[in-house]
DOVEXDO-759699 format. One record per residue: x, y, z of N, C-alpha, C in turn. Coordinates in pm, whole numbers, padded with zeros to 5 digits, always signed. Atoms other than C-alpha are relative to their C-alpha. Last residue first. Example, Ala and Ser with C-alpha at 12.3 -4.5 7.8 and 13.67 -1.06 7.14 Angstrom:
REM residues 2
-00082-00119-00006+01367-00106+00714-00077+00109+00073;+00089-00119+00000+01230-00450+00780+00090+00120+00000;
END
This chain:
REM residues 288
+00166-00054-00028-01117-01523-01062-00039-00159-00018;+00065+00083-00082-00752-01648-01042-00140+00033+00055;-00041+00145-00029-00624-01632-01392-00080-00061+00148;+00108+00091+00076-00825-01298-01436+00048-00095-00018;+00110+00016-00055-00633-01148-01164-00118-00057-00069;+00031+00085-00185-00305-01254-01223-00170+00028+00020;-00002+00122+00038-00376-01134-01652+00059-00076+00141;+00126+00037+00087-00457-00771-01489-00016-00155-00039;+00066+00032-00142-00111-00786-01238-00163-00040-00064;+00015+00169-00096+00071-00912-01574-00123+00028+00110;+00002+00129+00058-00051-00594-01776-00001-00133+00079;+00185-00053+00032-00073-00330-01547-00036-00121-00063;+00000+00041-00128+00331-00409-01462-00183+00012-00004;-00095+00124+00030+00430-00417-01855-00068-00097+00206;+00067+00080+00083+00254-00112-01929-00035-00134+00037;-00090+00180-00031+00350+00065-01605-00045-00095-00070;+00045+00169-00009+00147+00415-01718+00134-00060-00017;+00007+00121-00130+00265+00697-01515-00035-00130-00019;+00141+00143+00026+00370+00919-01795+00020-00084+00130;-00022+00054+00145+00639+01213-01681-00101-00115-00003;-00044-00148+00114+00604+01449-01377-00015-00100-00175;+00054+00043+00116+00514+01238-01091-00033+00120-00092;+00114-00107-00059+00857+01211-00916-00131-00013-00105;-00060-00060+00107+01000+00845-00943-00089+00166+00010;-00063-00111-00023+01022+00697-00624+00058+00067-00187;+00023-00116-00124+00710+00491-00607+00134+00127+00038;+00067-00072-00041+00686+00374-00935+00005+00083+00084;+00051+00008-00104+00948+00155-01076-00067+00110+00027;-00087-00090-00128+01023+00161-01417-00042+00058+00109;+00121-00101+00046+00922-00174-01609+00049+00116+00132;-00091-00071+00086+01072-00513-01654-00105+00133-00022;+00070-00131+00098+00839-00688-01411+00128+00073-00052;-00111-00143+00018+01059-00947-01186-00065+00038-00155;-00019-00061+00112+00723-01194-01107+00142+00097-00027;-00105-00094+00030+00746-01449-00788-00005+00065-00138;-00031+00006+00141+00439-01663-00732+00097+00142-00020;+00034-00094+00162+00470-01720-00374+00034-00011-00125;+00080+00030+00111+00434-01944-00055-00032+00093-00054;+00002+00151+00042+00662-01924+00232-00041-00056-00116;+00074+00100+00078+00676-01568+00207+00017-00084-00008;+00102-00056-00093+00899-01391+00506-00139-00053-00065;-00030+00027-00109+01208-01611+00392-00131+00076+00107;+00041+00167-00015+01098-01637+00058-00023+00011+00149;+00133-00060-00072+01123-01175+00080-00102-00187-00005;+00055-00048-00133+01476-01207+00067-00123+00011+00055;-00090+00047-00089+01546-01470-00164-00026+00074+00089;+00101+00095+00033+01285-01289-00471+00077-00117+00165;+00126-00031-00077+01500-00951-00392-00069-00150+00026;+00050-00079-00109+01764-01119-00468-00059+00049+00086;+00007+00087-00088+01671-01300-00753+00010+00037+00147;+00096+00012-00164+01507-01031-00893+00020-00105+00078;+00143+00088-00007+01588-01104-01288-00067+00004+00151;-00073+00097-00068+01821-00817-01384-00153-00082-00015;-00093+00087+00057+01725-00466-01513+00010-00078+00124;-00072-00046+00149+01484-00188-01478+00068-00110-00055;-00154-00055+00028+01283-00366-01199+00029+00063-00148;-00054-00127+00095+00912-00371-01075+00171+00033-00008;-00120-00107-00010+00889-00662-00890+00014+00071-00095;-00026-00064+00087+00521-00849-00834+00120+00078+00014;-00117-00087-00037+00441-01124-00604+00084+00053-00151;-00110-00014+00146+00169-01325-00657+00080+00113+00032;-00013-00114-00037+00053-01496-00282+00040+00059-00131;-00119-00086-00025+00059-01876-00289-00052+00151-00021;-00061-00053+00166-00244-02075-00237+00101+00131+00015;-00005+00097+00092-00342-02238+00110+00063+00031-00127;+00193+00038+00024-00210-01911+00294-00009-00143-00113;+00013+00129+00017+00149-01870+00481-00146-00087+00004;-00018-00021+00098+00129-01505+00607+00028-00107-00145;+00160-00014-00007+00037-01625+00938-00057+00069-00142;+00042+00117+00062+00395-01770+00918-00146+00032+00023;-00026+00029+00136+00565-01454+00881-00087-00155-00009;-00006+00136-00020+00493-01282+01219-00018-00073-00125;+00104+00095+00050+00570-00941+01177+00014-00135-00048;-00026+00102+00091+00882-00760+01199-00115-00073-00071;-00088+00186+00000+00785-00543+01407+00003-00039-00067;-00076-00013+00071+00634-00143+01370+00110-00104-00013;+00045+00074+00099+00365-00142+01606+00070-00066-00122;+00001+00115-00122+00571+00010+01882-00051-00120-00109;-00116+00047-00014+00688+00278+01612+00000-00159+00090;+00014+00017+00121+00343+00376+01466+00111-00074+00059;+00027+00123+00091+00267+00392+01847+00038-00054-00117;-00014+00083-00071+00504+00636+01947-00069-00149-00026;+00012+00012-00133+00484+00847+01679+00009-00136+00069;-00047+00130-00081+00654+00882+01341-00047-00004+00102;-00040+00000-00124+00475+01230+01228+00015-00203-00001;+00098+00092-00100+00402+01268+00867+00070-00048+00102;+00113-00141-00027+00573+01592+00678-00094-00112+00116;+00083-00068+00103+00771+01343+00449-00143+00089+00093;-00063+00021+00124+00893+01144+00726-00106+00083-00119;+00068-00055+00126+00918+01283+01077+00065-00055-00158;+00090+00146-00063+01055+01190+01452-00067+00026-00154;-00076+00099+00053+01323+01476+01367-00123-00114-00008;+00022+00099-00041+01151+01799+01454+00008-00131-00135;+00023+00110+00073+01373+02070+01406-00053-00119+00014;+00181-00062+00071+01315+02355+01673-00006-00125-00103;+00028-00199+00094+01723+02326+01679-00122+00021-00041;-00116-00049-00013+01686+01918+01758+00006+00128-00065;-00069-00132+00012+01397+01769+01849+00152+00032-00010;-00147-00030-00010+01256+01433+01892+00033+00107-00052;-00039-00071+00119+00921+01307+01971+00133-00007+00029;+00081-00028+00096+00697+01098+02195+00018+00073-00122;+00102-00096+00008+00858+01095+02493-00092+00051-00088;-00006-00024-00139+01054+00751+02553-00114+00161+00021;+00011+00113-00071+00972+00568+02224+00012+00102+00128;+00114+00029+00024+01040+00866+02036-00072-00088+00063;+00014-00118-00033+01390+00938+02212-00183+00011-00036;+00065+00070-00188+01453+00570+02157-00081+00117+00065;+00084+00093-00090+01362+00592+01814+00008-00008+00104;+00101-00011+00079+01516+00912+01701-00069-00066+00076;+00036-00119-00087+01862+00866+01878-00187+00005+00016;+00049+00044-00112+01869+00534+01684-00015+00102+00106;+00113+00055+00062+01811+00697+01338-00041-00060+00155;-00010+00146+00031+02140+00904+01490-00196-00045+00011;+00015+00156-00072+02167+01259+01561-00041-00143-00118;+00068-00083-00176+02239+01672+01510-00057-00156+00052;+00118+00188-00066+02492+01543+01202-00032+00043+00149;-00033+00082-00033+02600+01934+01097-00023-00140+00098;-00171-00030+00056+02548+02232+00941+00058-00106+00088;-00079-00050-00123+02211+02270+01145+00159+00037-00015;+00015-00175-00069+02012+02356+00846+00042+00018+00133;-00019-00111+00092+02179+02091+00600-00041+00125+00114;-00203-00047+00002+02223+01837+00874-00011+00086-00104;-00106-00058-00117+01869+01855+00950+00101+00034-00001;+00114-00145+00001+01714+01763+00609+00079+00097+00116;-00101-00117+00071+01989+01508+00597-00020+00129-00002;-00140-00009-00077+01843+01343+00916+00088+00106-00130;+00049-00053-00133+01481+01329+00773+00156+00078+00028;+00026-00101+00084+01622+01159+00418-00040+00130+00089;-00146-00043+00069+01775+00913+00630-00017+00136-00023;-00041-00131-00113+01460+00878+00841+00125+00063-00089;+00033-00106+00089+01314+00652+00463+00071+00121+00166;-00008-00114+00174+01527+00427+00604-00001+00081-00053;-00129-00045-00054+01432+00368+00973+00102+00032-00121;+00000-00112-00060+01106+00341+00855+00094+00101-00003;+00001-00101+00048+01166+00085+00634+00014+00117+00047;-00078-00049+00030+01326-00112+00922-00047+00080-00158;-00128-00070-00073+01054-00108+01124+00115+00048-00098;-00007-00122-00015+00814-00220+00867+00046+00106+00067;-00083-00086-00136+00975-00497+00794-00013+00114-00015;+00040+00052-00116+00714-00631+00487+00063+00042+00150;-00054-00029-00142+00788-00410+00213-00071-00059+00157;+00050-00029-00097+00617-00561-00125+00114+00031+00090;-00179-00037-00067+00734-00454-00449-00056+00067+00197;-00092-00064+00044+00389-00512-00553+00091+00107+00067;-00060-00094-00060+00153-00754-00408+00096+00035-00086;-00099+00040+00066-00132-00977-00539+00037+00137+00105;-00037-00144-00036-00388-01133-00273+00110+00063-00115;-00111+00029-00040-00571-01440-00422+00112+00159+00027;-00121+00096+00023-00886-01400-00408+00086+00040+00042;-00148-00059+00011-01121-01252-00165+00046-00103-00074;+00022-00151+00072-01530-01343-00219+00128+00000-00014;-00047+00025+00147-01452-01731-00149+00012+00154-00061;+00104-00105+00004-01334-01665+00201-00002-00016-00148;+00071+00050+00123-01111-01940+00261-00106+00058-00032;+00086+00051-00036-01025-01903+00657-00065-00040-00155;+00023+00214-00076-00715-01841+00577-00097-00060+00034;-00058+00089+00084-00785-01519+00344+00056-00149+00047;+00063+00006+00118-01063-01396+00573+00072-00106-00072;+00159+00094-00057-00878-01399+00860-00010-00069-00101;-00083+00156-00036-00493-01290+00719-00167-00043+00026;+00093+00059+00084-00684-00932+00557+00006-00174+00028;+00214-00047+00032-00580-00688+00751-00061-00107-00053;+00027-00016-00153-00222-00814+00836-00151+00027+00008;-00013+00100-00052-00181-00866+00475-00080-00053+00136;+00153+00062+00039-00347-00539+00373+00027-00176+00044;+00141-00054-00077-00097-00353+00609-00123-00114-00059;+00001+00047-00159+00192-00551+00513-00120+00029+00064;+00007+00138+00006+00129-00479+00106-00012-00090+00168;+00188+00006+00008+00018-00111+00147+00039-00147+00014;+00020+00055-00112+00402-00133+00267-00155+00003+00040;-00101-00054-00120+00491-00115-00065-00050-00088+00161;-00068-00082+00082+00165-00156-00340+00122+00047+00181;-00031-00070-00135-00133-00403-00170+00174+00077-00080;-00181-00029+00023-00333-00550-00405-00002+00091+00019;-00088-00071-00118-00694-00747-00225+00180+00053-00133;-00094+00067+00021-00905-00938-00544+00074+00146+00076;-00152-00084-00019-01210-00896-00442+00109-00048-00007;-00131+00079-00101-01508-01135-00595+00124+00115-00026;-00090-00063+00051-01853-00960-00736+00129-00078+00088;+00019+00111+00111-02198-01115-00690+00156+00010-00078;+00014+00126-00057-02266-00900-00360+00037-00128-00107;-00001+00076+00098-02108-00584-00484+00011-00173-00003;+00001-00106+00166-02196-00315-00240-00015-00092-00128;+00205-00096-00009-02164-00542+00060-00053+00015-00132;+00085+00140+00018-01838-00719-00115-00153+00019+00054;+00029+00043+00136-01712-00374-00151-00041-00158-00044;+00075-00096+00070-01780-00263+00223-00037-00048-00146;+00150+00009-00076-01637-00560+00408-00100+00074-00112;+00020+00148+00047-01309-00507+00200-00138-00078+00013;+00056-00024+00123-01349-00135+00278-00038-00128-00074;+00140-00056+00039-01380-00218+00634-00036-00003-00153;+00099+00081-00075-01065-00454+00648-00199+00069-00034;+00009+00147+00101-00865-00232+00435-00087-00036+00056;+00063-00037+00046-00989+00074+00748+00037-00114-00136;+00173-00044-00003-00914-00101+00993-00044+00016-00103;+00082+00159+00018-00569-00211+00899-00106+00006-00015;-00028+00078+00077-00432+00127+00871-00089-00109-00058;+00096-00116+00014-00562+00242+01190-00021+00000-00153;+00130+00064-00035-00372-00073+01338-00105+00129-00103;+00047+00108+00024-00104+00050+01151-00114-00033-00006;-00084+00146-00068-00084+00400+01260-00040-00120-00039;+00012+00099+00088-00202+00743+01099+00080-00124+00051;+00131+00153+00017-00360+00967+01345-00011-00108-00064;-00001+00162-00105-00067+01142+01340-00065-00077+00125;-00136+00114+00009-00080+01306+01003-00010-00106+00136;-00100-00089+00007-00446+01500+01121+00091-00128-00023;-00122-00004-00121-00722+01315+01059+00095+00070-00017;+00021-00046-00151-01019+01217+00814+00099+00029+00030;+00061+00044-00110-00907+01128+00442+00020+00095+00102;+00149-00077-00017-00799+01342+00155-00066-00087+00132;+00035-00128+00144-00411+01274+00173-00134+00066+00111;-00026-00007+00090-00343+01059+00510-00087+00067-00127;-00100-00054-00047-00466+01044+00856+00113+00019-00139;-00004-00148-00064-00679+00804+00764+00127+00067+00069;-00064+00017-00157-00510+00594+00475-00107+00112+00090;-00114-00048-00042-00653+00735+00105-00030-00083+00147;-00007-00085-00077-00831+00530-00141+00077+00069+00131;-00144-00061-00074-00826+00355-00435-00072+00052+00132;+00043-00103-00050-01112+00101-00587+00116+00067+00106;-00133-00030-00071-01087-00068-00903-00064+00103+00100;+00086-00122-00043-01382-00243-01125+00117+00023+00127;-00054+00042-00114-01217-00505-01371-00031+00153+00047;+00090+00020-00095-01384-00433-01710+00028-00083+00134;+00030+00137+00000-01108-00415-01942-00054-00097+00073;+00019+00018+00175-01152-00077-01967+00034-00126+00014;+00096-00073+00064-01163-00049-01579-00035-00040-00132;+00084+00115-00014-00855-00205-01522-00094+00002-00036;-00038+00185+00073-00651-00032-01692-00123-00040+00013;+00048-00035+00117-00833+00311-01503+00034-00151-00101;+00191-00049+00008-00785+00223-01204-00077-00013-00108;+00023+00161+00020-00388+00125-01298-00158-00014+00034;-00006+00109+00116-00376+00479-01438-00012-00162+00005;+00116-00056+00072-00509+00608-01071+00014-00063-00142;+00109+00092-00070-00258+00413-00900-00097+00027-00101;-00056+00124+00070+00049+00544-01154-00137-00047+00075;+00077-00017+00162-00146+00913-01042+00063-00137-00093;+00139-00005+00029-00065+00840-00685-00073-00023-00158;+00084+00073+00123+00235+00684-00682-00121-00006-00042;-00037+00037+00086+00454+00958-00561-00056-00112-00107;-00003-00138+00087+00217+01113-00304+00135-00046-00162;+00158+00002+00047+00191+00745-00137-00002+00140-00105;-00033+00072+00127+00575+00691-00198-00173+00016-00049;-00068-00072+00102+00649+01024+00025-00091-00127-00107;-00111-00062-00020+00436+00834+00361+00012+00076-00146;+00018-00131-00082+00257+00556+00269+00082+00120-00015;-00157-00050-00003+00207+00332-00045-00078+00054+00127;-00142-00073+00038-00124+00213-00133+00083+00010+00070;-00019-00070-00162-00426-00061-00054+00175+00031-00066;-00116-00061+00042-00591-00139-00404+00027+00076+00155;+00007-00076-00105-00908-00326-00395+00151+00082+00052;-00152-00036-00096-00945-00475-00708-00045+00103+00096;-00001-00149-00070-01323-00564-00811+00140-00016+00042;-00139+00021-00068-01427-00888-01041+00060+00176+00034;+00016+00102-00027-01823-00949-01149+00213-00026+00102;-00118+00107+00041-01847-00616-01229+00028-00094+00101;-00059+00139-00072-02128-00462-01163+00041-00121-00037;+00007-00032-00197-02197-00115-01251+00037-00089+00095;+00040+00075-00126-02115-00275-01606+00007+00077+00126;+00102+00078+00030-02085-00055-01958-00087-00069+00057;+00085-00063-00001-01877+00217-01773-00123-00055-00068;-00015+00031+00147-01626-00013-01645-00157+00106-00022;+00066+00141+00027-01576+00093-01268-00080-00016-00163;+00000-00005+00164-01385+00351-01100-00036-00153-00076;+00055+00114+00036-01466+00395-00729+00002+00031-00171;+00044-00006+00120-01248+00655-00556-00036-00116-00050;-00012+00119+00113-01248+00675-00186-00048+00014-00161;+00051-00047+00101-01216+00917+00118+00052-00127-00106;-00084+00032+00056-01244+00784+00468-00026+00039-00175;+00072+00000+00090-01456+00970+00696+00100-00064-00142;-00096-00038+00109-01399+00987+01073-00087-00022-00092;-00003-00156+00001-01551+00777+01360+00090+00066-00131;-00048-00127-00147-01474+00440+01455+00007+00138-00027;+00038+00060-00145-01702+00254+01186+00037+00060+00119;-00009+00104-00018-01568+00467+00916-00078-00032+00132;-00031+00007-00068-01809+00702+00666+00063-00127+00117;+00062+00073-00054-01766+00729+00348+00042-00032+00184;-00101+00049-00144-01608+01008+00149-00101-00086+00086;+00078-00042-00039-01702+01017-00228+00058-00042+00138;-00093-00025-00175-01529+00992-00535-00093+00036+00090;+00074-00104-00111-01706+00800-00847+00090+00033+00120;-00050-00084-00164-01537+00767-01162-00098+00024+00124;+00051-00125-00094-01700+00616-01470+00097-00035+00101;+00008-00005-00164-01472+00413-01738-00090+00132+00062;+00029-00163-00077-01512+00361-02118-00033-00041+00173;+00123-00070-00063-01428-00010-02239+00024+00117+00033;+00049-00077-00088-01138-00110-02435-00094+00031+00042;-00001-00144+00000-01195-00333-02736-00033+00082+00129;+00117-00065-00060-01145-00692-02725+00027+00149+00013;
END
């Protein structure tokens, strides 16, 4: 079958609690209404500005092979409403939840298929558990790629990169990941030499993002049909990974994608993920 031509629409819509969430709607340019819509909940933080333009090429995939894709930013993130920290889970959640609401409005004859990219994957989970246990026929089956479910301890991760930042312009270790949190947790920030620590990639860690920031309850994540689970690796088969993330998935279709991971690559060189565009496309027209 021969590629289709894609339109673009961007436009900022307004949310239920105030604000304006910005969104791109790319959709086969033969059909306005496509009968199958991804809903694409991204990265945060550094990996969202790193996988932007790999999102946008998987928009576009889809598109030409008439699957209607729709990105958009977090509030409190890129082009959306808010200052950085206005961006918290729950705030997060909302807005999946709305848009999910929104593109089954919009496209009453059309079934969403929810994929969630990092810790877009926890958020759209958590956003989306109703619906998808309750058997909502519009939503299929959710897919996720190189999901991050402990969103605490990403956090406390990506601070690394925070903490080195510091030790280069203080000339030496000014504190601990656990300094950070309790110190955040108790007033709302953390300082050291004017340096504020509570920070990843320019976006404020606050108090809430951090309270919110649990483990999450793994068996509400345990839906009639399994979950497809996508790994972007260079090499190996993912058992590993595929073992650590059973224990928070009860029920998934495990993929290890041979293909070079997205979110920390800078974006400077091609962004198409042949190999990862491909399967997630042939998941979603298996379970339309």
């Amino acid at each position: 079958m021969k590629p289709r031509g894609a339109t673009q629409e961007i436009r900022f819509i307004s949310r239920p609690s105030g604000g304006e969430l910005y969104i791109a709607l790319t959709l086969p340019v033969d059909n306005p209404q496509p009968s199958q819509l991804a809903l694409i909940c991204p990265p945060v933080f550094e990996e969202y500005s790193r996988s932007y333009a790999t999102l946008r090429e998987f928009a576009r995939r889809l598109s030409a092979h008439g699957i209607g894709a729709l990105r958009f930013d977090y509030v409190g993130i890129g082009e959306s409403y808010g200052d950085p920290d206005t961006f918290s889970m729950s705030s997060a959640m909302a807005d999946i939840s709305f848009l999910a609401s929104w593109l089954m409005e919009r496209f009453p004859a059309a079934k969403v298929t929810p994929v969630g990219m990092r810790l877009g994957c926890r958020l759209m989970l958590d956003a989306l558990v109703n619906p998808i246990r309750s058997g909502n026929p519009r939503i299929a089956t959710p897919i996720l790629w190189d999901p991050v479910l402990d969103a605490r301890q990403y956090i406390l991760g990506d601070l690394r990169a925070t903490l080195a930042g510091a030790m280069v312009v203080c000339r030496a270790a000014v504190a601990s990941r656990e300094d950070i949190v309790r110190e955040t947790l108790d007033s709302g920030f953390c300082e050291r030499e004017r340096y504020r620590l509570n920070q990843i990639d320019g976006y404020p860690i606050t108090r809430e993002l951090l309270c919110e920031a649990g483990v999450g309850n793994s068996d509400i994540w345990s839906f009639s049909e399994p979950v497809v689970v996508l790994l972007a690796i260079s090499a190996g088969n993912g058992e590993r990974q595929s073992k650590q993330l059973a224990s928070m998935l009860p029920k998934m279709k495990f993929h290890a994608v041979q293909d070079i991971p997205y979110w920390n690559q800078p974006p400077i060189y091609s962004q198409i993920r042949e190999n990862l565009f491909e399967i997630t496309q042939r998941c979603m027209e298996q379970c339309n």
